[in-house]
VOBA-1610 file (N, C-alpha, C; in pm, whole numbers, padded with zeros to 5 digits, always signed):
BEGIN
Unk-01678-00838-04012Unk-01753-00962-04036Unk-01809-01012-03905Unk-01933-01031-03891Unk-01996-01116-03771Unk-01912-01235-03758Unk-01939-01218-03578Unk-01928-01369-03503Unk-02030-01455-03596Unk-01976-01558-03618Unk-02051-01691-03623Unk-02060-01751-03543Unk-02264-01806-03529Unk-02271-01875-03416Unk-02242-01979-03409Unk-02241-02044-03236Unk-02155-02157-03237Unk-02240-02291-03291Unk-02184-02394-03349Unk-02239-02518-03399Unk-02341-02643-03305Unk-02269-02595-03157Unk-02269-02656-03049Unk-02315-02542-02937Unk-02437-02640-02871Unk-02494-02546-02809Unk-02413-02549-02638Unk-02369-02424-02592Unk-02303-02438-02453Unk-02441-02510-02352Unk-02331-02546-02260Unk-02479-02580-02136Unk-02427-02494-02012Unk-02489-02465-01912Unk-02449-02392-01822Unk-02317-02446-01749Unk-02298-02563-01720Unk-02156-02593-01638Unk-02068-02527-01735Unk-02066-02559-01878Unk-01962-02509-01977Unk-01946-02342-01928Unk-02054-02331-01935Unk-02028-02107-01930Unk-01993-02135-01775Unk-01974-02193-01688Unk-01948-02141-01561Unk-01770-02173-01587Unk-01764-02305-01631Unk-01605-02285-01605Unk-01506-02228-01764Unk-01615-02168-01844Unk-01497-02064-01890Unk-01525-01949-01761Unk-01626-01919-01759Unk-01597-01758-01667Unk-01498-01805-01560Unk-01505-01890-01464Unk-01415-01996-01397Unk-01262-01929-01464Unk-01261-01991-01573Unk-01098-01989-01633Unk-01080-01815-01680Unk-01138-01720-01729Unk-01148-01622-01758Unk-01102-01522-01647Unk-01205-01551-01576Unk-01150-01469-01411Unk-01025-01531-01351Unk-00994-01638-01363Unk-00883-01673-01293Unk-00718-01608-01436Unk-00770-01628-01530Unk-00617-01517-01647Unk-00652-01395-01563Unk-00730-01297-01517Unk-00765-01188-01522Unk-00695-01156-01440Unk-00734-01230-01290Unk-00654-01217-01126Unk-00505-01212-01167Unk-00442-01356-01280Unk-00332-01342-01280Unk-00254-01257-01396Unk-00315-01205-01441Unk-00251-01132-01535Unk-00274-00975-01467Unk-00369-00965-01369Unk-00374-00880-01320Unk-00271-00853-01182Unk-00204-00949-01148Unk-00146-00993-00976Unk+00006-00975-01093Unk+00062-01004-01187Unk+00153-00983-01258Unk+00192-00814-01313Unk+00101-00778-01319Unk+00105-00591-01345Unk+00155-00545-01233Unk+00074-00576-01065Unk+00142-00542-00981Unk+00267-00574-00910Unk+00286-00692-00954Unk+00468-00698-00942Unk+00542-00667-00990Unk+00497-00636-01135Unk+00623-00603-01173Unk+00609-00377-01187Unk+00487-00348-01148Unk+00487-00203-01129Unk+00573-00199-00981Unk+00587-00342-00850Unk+00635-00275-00744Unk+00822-00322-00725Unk+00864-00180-00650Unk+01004-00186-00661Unk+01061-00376-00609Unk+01196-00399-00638Unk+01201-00538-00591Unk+01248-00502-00482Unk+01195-00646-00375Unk+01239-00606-00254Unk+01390-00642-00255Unk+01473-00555-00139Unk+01583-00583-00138Unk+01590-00787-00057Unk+01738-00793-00103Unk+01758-00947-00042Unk+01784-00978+00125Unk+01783-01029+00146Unk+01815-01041+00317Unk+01936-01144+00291Unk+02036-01093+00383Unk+02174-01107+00385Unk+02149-01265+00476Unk+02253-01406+00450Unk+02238-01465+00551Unk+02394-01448+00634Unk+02413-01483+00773Unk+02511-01412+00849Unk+02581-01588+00936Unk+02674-01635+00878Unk+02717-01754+00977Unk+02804-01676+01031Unk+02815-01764+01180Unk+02855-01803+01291Unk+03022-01825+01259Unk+03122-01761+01312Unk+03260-01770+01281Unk+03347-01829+01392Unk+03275-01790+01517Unk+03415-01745+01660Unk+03288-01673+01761Unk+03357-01655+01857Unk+03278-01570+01941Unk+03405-01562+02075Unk+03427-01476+02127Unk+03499-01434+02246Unk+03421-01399+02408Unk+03475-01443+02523Unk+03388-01379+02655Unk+03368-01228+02619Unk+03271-01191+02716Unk+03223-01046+02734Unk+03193-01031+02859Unk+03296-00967+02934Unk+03320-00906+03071Unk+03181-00902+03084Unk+03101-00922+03227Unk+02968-00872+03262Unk+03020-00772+03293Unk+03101-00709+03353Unk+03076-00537+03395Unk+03109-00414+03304Unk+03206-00503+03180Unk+03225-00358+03093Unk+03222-00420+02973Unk+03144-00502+02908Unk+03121-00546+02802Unk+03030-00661+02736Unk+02887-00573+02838Unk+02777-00657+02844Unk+02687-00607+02801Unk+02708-00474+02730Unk+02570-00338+02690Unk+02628-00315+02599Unk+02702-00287+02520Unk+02743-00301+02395Unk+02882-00262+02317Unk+02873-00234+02206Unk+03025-00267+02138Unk+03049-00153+02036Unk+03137-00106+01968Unk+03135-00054+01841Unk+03299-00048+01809Unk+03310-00035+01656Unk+03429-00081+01648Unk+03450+00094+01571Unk+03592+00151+01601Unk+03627+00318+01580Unk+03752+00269+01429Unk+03707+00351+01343Unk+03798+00348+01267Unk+03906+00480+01261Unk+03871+00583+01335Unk+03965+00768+01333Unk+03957+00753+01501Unk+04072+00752+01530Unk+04193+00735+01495Unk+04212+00616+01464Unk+04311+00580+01330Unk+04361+00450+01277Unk+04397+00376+01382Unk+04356+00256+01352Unk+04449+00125+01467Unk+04374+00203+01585Unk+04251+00219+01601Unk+04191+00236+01768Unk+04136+00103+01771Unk+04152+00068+01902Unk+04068-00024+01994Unk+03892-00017+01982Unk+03877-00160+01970Unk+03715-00189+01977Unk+03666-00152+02067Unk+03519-00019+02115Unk+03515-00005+02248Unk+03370-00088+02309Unk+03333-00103+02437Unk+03255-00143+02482Unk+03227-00097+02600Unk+03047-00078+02607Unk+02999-00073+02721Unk+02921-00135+02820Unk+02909-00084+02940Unk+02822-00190+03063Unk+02860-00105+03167Unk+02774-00162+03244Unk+02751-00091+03413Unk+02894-00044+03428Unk+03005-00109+03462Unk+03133-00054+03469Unk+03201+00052+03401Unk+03136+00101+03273Unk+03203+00199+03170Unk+03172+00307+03245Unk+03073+00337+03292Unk+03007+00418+03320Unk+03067+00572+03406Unk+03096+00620+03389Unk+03218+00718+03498Unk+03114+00762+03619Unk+03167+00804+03709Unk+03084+00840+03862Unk+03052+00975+03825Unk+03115+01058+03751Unk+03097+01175+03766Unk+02926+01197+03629Unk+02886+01087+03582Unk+02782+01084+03458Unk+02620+01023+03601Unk+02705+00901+03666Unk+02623+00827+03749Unk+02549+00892+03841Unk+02608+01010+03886Unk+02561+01046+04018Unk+02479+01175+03962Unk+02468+01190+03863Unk+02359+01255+03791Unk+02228+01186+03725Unk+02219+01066+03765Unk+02097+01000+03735Unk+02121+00920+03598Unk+02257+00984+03546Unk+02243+00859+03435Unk+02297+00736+03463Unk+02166+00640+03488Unk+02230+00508+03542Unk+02268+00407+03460Unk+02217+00428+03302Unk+02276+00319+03246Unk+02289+00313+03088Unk+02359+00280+03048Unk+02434+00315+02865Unk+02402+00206+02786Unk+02375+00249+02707Unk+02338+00134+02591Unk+02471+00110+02523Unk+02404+00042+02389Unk+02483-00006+02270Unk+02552+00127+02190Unk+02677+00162+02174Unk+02764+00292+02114Unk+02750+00277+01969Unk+02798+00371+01926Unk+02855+00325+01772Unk+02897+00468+01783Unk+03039+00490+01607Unk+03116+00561+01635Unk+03047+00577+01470Unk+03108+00725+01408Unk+03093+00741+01267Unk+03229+00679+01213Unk+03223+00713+01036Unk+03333+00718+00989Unk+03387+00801+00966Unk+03368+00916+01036Unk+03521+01068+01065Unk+03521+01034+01212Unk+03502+00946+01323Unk+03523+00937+01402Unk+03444+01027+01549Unk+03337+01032+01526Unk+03288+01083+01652Unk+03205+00916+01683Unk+03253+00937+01830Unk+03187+00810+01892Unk+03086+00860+02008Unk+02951+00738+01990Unk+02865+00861+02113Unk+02792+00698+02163Unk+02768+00762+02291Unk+02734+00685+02394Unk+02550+00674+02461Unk+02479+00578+02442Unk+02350+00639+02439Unk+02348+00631+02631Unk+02311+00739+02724Unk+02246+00681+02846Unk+02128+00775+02830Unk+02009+00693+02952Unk+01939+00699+02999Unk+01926+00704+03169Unk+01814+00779+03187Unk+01764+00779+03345Unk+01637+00746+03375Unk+01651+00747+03502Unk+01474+00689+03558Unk+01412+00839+03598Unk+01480+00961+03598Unk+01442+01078+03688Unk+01423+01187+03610Unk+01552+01228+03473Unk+01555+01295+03375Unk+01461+01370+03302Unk+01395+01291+03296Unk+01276+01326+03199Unk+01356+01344+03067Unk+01449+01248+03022Unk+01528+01313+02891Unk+01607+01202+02875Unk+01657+01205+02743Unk+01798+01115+02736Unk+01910+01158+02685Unk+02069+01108+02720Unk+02164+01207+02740Unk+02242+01089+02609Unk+02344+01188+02524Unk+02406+01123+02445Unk+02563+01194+02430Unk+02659+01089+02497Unk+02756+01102+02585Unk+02886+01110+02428Unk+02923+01207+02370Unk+03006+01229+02264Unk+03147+01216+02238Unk+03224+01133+02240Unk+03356+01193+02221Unk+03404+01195+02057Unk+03470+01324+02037Unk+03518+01393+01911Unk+03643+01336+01887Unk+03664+01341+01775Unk+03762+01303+01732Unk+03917+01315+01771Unk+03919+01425+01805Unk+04068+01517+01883Unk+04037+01431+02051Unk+03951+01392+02077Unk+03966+01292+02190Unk+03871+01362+02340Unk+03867+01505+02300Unk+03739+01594+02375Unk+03586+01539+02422Unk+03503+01528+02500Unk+03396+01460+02539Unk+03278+01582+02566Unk+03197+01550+02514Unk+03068+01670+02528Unk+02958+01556+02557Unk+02885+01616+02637Unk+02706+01566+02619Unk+02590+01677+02596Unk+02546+01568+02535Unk+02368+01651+02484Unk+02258+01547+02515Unk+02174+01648+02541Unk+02074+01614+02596Unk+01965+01626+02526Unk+01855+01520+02505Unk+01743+01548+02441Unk+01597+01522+02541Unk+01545+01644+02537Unk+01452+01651+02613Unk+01293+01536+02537Unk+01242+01440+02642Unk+01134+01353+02545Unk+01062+01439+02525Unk+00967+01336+02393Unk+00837+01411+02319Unk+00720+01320+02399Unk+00688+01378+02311Unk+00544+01320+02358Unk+00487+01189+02382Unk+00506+01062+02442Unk+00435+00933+02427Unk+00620+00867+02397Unk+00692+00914+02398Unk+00834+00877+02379Unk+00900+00800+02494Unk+00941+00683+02470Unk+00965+00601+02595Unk+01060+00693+02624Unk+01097+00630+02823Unk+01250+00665+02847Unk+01387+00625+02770Unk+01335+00475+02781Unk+01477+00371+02735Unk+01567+00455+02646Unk+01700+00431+02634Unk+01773+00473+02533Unk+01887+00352+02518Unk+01839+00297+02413Unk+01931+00117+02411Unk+02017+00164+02351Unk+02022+00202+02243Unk+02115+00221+02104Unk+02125+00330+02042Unk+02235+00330+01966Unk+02251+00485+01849Unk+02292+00389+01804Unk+02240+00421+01616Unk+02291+00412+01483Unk+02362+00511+01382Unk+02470+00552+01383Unk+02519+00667+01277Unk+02472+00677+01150Unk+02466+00703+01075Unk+02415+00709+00914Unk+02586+00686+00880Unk+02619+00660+00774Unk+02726+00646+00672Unk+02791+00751+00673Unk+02701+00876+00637Unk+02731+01033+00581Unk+02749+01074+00740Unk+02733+01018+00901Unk+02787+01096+00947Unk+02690+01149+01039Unk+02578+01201+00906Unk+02474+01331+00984Unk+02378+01256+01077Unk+02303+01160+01032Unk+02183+01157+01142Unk+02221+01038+01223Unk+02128+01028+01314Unk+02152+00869+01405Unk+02019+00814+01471Unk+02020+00732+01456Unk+01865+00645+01484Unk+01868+00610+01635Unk+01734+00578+01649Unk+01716+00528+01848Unk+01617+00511+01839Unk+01604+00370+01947Unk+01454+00339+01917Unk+01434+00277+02080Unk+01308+00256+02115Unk+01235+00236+02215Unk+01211+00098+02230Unk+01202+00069+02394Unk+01178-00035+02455Unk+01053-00131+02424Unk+01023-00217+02410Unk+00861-00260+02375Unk+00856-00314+02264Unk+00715-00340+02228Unk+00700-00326+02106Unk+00650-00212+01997Unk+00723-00208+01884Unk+00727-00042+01871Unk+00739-00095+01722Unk+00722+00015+01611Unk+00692+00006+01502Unk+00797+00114+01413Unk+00873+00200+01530Unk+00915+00341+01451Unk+01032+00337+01528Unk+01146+00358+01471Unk+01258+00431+01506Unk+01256+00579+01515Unk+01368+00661+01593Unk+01414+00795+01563Unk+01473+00810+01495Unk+01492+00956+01459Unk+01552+00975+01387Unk+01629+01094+01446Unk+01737+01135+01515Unk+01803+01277+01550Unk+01941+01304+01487Unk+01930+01439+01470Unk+02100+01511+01395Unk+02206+01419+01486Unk+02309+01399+01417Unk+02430+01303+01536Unk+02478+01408+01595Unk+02525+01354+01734Unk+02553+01479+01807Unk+02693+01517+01753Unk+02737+01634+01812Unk+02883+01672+01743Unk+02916+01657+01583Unk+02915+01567+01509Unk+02927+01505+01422Unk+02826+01646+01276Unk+02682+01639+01339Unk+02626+01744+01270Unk+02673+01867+01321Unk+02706+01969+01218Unk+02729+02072+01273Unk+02610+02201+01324Unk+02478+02119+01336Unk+02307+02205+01354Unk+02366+02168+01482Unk+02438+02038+01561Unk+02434+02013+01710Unk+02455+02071+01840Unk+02434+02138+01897Unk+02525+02171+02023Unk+02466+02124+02148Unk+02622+02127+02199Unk+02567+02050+02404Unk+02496+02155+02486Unk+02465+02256+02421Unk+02373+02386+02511Unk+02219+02362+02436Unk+02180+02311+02367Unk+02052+02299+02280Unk+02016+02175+02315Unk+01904+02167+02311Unk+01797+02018+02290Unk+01826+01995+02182Unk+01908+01855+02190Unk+01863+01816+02087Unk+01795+01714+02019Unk+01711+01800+01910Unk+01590+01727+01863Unk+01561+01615+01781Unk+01451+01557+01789Unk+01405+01435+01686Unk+01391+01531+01605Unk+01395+01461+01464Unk+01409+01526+01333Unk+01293+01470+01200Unk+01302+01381+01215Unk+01230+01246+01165Unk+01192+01109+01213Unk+01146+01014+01134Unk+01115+00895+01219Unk+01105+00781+01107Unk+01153+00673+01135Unk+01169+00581+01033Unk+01053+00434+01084Unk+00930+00440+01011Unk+00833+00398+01008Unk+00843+00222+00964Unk+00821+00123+01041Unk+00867+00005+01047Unk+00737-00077+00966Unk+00761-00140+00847Unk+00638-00239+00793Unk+00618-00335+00916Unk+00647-00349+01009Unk+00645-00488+01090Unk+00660-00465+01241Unk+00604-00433+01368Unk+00643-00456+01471Unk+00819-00521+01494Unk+00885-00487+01634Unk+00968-00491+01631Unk+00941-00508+01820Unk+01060-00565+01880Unk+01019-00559+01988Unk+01198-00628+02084Unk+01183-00512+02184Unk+01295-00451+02252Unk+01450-00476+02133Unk+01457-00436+02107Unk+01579-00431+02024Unk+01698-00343+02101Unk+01775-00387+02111Unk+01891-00334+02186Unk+02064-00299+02132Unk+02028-00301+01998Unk+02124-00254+01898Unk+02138-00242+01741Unk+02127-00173+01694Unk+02084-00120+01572Unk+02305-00093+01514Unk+02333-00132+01335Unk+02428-00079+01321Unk+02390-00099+01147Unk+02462+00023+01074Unk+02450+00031+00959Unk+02560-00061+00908Unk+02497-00138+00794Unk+02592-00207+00658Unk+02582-00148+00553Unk+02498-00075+00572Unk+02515+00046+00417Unk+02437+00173+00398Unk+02417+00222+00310Unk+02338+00383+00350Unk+02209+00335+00405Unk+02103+00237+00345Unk+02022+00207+00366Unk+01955+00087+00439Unk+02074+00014+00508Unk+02048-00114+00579Unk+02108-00088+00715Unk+02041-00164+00814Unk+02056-00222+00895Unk+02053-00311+00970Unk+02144-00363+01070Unk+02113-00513+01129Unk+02108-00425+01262Unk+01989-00532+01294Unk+01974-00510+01430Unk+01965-00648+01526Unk+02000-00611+01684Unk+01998-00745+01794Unk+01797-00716+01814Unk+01763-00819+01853Unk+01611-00791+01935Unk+01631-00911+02096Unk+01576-00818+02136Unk+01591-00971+02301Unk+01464-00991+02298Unk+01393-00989+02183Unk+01256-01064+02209Unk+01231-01209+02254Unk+01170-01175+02408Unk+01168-01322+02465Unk+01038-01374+02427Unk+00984-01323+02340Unk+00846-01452+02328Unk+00841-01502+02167Unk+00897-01419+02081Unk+00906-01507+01948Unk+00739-01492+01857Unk+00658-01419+01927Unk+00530-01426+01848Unk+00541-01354+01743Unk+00673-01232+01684Unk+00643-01193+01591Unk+00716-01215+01451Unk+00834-01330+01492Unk+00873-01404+01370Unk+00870-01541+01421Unk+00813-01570+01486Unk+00826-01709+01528Unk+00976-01806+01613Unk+01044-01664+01618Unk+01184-01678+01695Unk+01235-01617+01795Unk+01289-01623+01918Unk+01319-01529+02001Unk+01460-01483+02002Unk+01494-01363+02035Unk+01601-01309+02025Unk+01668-01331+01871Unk+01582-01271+01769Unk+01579-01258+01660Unk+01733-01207+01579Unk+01827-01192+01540Unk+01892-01093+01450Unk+01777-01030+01317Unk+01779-00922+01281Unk+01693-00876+01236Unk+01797-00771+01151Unk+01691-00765+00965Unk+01729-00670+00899Unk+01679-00556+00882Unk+01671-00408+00823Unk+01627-00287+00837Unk+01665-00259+00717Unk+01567-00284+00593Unk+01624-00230+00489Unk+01514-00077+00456Unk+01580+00029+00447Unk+01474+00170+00459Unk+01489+00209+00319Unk+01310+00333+00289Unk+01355+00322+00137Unk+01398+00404+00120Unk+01499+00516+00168Unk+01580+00597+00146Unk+01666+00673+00271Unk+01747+00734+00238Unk+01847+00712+00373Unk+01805+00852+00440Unk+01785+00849+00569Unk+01754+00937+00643Unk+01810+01092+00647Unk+01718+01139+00587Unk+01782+01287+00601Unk+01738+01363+00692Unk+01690+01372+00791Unk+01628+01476+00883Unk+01501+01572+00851Unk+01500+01534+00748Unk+01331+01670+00671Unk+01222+01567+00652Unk+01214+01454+00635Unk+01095+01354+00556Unk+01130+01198+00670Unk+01018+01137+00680Unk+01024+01046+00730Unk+01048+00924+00617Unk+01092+00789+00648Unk+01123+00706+00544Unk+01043+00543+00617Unk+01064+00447+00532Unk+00951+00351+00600Unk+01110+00229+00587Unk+01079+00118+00675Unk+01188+00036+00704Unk+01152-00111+00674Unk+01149-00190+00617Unk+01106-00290+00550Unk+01190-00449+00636Unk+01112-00476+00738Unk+01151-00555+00851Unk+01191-00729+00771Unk+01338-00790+00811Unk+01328-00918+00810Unk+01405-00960+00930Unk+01338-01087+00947Unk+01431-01221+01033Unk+01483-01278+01014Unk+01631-01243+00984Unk+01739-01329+00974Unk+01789-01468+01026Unk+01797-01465+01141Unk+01819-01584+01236Unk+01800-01570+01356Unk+01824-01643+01434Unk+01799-01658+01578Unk+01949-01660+01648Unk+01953-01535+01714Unk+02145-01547+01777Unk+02180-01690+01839Unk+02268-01683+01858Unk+02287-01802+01988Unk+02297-01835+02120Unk+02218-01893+02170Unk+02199-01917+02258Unk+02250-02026+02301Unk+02381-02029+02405Unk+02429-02139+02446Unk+02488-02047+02562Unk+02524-02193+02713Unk+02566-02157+02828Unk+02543-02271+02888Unk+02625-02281+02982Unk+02627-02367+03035Unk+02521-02387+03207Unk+02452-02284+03181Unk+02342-02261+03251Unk+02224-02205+03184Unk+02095-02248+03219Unk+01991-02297+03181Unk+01919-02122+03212Unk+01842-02117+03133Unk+01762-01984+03153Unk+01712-01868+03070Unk+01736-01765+03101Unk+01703-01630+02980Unk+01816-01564+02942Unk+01827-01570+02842Unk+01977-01500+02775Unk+01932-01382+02782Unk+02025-01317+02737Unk+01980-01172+02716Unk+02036-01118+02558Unk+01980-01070+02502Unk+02061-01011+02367Unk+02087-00883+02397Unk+02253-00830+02386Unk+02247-00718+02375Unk+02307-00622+02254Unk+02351-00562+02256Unk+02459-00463+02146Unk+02464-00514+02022Unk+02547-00501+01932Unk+02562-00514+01779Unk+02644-00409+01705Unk+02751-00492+01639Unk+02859-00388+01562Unk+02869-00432+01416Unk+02861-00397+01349Unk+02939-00386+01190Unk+03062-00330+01145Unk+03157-00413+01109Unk+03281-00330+01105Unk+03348-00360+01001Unk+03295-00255+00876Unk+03279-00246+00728Unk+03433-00308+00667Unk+03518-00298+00762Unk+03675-00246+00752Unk+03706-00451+00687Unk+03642-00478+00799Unk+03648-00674+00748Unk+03523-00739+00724Unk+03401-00649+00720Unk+03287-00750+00681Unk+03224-00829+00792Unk+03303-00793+00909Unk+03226-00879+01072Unk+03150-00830+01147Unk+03014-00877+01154Unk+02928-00847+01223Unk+02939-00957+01336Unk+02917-00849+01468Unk+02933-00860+01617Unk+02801-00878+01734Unk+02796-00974+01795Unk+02645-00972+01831Unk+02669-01014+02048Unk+02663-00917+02097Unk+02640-00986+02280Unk+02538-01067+02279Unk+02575-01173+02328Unk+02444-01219+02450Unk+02515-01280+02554Unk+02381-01208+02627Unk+02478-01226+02811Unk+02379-01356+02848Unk+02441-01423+02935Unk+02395-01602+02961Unk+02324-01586+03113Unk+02236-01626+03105Unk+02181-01639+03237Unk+02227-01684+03373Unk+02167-01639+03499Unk+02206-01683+03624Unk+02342-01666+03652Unk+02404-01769+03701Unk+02528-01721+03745Unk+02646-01735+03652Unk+02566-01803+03518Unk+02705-01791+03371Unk+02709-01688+03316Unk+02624-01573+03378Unk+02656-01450+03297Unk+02797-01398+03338Unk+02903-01448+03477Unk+03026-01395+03488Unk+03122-01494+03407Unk+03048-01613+03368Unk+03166-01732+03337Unk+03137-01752+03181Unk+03017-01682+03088Unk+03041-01773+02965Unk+02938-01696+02837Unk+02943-01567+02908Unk+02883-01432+02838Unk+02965-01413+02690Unk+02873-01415+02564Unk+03008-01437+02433Unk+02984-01238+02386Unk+03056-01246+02321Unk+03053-01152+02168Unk+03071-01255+02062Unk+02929-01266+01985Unk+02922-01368+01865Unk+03002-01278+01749Unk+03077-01374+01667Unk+03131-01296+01550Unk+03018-01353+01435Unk+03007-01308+01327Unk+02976-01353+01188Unk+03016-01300+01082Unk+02948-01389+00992Unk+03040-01307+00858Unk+02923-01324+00757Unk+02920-01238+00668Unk+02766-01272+00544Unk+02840-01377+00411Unk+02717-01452+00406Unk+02756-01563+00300Unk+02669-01596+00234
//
C-alpha cells in the first residue's frame, strides 16, 4: 500500500531538523555497535598508601624484589653499594630495579657507559650466579633500569630511558632453558605501548597480563602528573614469537614527601603476590636522600 501524502505541508527548517535528529540516532546507534563489538577495557586497580620504611641510599635506592624459593628468603635490594668490585671494574657501573621468578631465579639488570651491551646478573635457585649478556640492537638505548619476569617464568621485559612507547621483550635468563651465559642473549619480541611512557625505572607483574610500573617523570606532560605509578595492562601475555600491545594508565602520583625541598627521584617497584603489597622507592632530594629516603608500601582497594 502507498505512503500517504502528508496533510501538512513540511517547510525547510522542519526537514533540516529531522535530518538534524536522524543523523544524530545514526552516529549513536552507530558509536553503540562499536562498543559493544570492542573488547572491555580492563579496570585500573586503585593502590592506598599503608606504611613506608627508610631506604639505605647506598644499598637500597635502585631497587627491590621480594624471592619467594627459597621459602622464608629475605627481600632483596639494590644500589651503588650492591654492586660487587669484581662486576664494577668491568664497566658495569650501575644496576637497576631486580625481580626474582616464581621457581626462584633472581636477576639483576646492569648497565655500562663502554659495553656496547647490557649485562643481566642471574642467581639460580641452588644459590649459583651466572651472567649474560645482551649485545644492543639497533636504535636501542644503553639504560638498563628494570627486569620484569612473566608469571610462567619464561620471558622478561626491559625498557628504555626517555620517552619511549615499547618495552622488550627477552627469554629470562637461566630461568628459560633457550638461555645461556656463552650466547647473546636476544630480544625476542616487543610490547607496543598505546601511550608514551617516560623514564620508568621499574616494571613488576600482578598477573599474567598486568603490570605496575614506577615512572620518574619529572615534567607530568603526559598524564598531567609527575612521577606517575602507572598500569600495563597487555593483550596477551608475552610469548617470545609475536609482539603484543600494552594499554597505558595513571594510577596516582607516588609520594613525595621529605623534609627537604627538591627533585625526588622514583625508583624500583615490587609486587609480592604472597600478601597483595605493592612496594614503591623514592629517593628524597639533596641532602635527605641519606636521612628520609622511603620504600612506600600499598595495598589495592
Amino acid at each position: 500500500m502507498p505512503v500517504r501524502p502528508a496533510r501538512r505541508r513540511r517547510t525547510t527548517a522542519g526537514i533540516a531538523r529531522t535530518a538534524a535528529r536522524t543523523a544524530s540516532l545514526a552516529l549513536a546507534v552507530a558509536t553503540a555497535a562499536v562498543l559493544s563489538a570492542a573488547p572491555p577495557a580492563a579496570a585500573a586497580d586503585t593502590w592506598t598508601e599503608v606504611g613506608s620504611d627508610r631506604a639505605d641510599p647506598l644499598t637500597e635506592s635502585q631497587g627491590l624484589a621480594s624471592v619467594e624459593v627459597p621459602a622464608a628468603s629475605a627481600n632483596r635490594y639494590t644500589g651503588i653499594g650492591t654492586i660487587p668490585f669484581s662486576v664494577s671494574t668491568r664497566g658495569w657501573n650501575h644496576v637497576g630495579d631486580p625481580d626474582a621468578s616464581y621457581d626462584g631465579y633472581y636477576v639483576e639488570p646492569y648497565q655500562s657507559d663502554s659495553n656496547n651491551a647490557k649485562m643481566y646478573r642471574v642467581q639460580a635457585p641452588g644459590g649459583a650466579w651466572s651472567e649474560y649478556v645482551h649485545a644492543l640492537g639497533s636504535g636501542e638505548a644503553l639504560n638498563n633500569s628494570w627486569a620484569a619476569i612473566t608469571p610462567n617464568s619464561q620471558w622478561m621485559l626491559s625498557g628504555e630511558w626517555g620517552t619511549m612507547t615499547r618495552f622488550l621483550v627477552f627469554p629470562t635468563p637461566g630461568a628459560n632453558p633457550a638461555t645461556s651465559p656463552s650466547a647473546n642473549l636476544p630480544q625476542v619480541s616487543t610490547v607496543r605501548l598505546d601511550h608514551a611512557v617516560r623514564d620508568v625505572q621499574g616494571c613488576d607483574f600482578t598477573g599474567p597480563t598486568t603490570l605496575l610500573c614506577a615512572s620518574d617523570d619529572p615534567a607530568g606532560t603526559l598524564f598531567g602528573i609527575t612521577k606517575p605509578l602507572l598500569q600495563i595492562d597487555l593483550s596477551a601475555e608475552p610469548n617470545g614469537t609475536s609482539d603484543v600491545t600494552g594499554h597505558v594508565t595513571a594510577l596516582r602520583q607516588l609520594p613525595l614527601r621529605s623534609s627537604c625541598s627538591g627533585t625526588f627521584e622514583a625508583e624500583g617497584i615490587d609486587y609480592d603476590r604472597r600478601s597483595g603489597t605493592l612496594r614503591v622507592i623514592v629517593v628524597s632530594p639533596g641532602f635527605c636522600v641519606l636521612t628520609d629516603s622511603k620504600t612506600y608500601r600499598f595495598t589495592r582497594s
